[in-house]
SEDO-800962 format. One record per residue: chain; residue number from 0; x, y, z of N, C-alpha, C, O in turn. Coordinates in pm, whole numbers, plus 50000, padded with zeros to 5 digits. Layout:
REM SEDO-800962
  unit  pos    n_u    n_v    n_w   ca_u   ca_v   ca_w    c_u    c_v    c_w    o_u    o_v    o_w
     A  NUM      X      Y      Z      X      Y      Z      X      Y      Z      X      Y      Z
...
This chain:
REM SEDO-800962
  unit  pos    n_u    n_v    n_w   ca_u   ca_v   ca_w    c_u    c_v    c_w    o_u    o_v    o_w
     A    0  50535  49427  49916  50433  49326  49890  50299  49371  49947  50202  49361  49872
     A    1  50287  49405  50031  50154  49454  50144  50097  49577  50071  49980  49591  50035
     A    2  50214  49678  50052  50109  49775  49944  50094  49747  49772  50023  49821  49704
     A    3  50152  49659  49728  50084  49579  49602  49925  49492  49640  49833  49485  49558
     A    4  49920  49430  49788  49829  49366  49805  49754  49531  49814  49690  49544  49709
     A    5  49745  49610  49866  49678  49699  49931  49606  49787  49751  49494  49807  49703
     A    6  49733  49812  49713  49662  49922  49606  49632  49842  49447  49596  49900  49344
     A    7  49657  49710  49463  49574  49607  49382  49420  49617  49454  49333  49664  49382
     A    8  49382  49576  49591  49253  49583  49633  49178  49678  49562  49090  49650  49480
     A    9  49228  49833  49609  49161  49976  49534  49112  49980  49397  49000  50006  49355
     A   10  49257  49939  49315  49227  49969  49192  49115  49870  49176  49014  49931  49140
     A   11  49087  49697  49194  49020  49611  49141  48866  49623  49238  48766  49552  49224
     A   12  48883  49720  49325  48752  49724  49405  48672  49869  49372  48571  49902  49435
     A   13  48723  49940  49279  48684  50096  49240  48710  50073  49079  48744  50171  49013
     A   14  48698  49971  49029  48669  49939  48856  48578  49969  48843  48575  50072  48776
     A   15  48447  49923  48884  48301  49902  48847  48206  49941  48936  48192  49874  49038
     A   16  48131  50047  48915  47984  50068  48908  47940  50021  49076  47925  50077  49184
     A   17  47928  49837  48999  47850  49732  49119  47940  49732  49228  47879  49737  49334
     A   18  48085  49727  49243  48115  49715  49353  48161  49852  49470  48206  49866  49583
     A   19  48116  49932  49356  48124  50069  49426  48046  50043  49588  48035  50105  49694
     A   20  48023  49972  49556  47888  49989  49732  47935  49932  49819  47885  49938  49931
     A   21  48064  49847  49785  48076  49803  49961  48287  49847  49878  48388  49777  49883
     A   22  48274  49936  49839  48461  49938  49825  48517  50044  49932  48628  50098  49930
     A   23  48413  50061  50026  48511  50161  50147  48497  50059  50294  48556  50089  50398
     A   24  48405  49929  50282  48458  49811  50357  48561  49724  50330  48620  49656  50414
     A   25  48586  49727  50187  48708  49625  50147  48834  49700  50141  48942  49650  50173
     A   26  48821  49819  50101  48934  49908  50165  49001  49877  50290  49093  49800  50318
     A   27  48935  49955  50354  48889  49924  50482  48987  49811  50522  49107  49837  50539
     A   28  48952  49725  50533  48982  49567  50575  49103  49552  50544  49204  49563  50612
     A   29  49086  49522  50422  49194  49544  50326  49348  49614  50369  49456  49555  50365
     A   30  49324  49755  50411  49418  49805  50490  49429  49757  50618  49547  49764  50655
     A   31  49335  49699  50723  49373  49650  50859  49426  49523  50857  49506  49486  50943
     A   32  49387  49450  50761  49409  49367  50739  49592  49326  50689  49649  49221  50718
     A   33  49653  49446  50606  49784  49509  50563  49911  49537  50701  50029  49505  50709
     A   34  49799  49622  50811  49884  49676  50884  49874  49518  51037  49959  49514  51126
     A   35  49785  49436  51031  49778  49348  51086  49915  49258  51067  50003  49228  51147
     A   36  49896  49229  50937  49989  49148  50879  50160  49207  50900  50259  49138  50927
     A   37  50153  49343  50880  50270  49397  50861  50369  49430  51019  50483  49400  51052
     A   38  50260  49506  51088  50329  49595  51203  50393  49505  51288  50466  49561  51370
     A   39  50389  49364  51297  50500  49259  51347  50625  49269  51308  50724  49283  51380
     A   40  50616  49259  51146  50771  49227  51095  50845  49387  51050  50966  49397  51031
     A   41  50777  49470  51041  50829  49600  50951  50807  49706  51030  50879  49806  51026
     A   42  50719  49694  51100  50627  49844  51161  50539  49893  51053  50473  49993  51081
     A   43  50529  49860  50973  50447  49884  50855  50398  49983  50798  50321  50050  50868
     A   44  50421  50030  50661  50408  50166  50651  50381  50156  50459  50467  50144  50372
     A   45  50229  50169  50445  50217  50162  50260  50228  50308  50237  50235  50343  50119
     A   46  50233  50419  50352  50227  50561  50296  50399  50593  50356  50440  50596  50472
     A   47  50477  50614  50224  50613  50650  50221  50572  50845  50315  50665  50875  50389
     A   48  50481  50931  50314  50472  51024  50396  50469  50990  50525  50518  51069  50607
     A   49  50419  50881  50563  50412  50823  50724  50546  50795  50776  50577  50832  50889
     A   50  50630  50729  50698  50742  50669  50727  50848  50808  50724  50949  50798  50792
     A   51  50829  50916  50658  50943  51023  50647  50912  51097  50770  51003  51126  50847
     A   52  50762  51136  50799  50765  51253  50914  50827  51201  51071  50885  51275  51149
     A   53  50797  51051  51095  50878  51003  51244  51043  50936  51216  51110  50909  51315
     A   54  51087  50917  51108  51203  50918  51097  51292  51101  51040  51405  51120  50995
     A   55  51236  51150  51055  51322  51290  51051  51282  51312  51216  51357  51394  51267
     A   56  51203  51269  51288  51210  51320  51399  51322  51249  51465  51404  51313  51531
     A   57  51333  51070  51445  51430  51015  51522  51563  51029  51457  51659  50987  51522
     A   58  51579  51069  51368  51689  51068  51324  51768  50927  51337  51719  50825  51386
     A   59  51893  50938  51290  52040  50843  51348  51982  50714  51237  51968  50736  51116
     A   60  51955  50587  51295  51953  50463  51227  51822  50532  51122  51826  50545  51000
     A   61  51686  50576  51234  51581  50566  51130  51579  50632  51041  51474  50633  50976
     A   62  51723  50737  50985  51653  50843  50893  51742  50792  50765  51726  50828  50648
     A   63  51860  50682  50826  51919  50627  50735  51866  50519  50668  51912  50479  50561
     A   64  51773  50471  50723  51671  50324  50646  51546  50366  50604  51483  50272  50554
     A   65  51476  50489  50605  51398  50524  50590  51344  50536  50406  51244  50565  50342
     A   66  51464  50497  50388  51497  50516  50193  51384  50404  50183  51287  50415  50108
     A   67  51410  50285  50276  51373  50134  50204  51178  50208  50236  51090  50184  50153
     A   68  51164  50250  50301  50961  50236  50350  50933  50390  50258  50829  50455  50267
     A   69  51061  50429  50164  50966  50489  50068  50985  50451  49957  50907  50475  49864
     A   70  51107  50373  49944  51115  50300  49765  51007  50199  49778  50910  50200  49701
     A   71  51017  50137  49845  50925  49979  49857  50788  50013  49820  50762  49967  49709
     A   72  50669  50092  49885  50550  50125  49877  50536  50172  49693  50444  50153  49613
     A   73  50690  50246  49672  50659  50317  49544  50665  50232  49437  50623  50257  49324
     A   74  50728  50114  49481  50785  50003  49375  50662  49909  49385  50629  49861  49277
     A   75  50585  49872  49495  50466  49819  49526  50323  49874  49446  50236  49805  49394
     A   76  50331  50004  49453  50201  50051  49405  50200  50082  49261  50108  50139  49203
     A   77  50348  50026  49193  50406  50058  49063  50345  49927  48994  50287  49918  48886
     A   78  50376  49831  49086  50383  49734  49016  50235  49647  49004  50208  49572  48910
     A   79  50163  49669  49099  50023  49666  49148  49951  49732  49063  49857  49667  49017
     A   80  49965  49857  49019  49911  49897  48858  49929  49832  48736  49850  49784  48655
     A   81  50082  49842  48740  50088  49738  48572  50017  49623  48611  49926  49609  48530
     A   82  50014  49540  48691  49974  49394  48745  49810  49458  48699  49753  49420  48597
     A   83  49760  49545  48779  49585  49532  48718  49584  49569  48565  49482  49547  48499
     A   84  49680  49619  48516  49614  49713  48389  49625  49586  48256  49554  49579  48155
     A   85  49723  49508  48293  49733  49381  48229  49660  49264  48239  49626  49189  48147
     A   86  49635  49253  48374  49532  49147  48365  49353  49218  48350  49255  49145  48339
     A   87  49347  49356  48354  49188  49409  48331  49155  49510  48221  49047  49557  48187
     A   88  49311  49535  48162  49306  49648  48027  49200  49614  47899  49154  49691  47814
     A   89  49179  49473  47918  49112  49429  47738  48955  49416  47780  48882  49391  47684
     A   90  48888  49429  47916  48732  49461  47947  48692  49589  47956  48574  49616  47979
């Protein structure tokens, strides 16, 4: 959910021209705002590369759950595309 919120922001803040000028503050935010929300319940992780390099280090539990913080982001940023391209494909 957090990287659908996250790479919905990008795509709908790097459409146009005009909002080019403030889309590396809403980024920005956007992501602290992600890892704010997240690093309570998950440890939080929208980059499936973040989540592989410290679970091959810990091995044991983390390298066996580590599947879920790279399907999830991929299924997130999957779906966060179709979601913009449908609601912004016909402008």
């Amino acid at each position: 959910i957090l990287t659908f919120v996250f790479v919905f922001t990008v795509l709908g803040v790097t459409r146009s021209e005009k909002t080019g000028v403030v889309a590396g503050i809403v980024i920005g935010l956007t992501l602290a705002f992600v890892h704010i929300l997240g690093i309570p319940l998950t440890g939080t992780s929208v980059n499936p590369a973040r989540s592989l390099g410290p679970a091959l280090f810990m091995g044991g539990v983390a390298l066996q759950q580590v599947w879920v913080f790279i399907v999830a982001p991929i299924v997130g940023a999957i779906i966060a595309g179709l979601a913009h391209k449908g609601l912004y494909d016909g402008e």
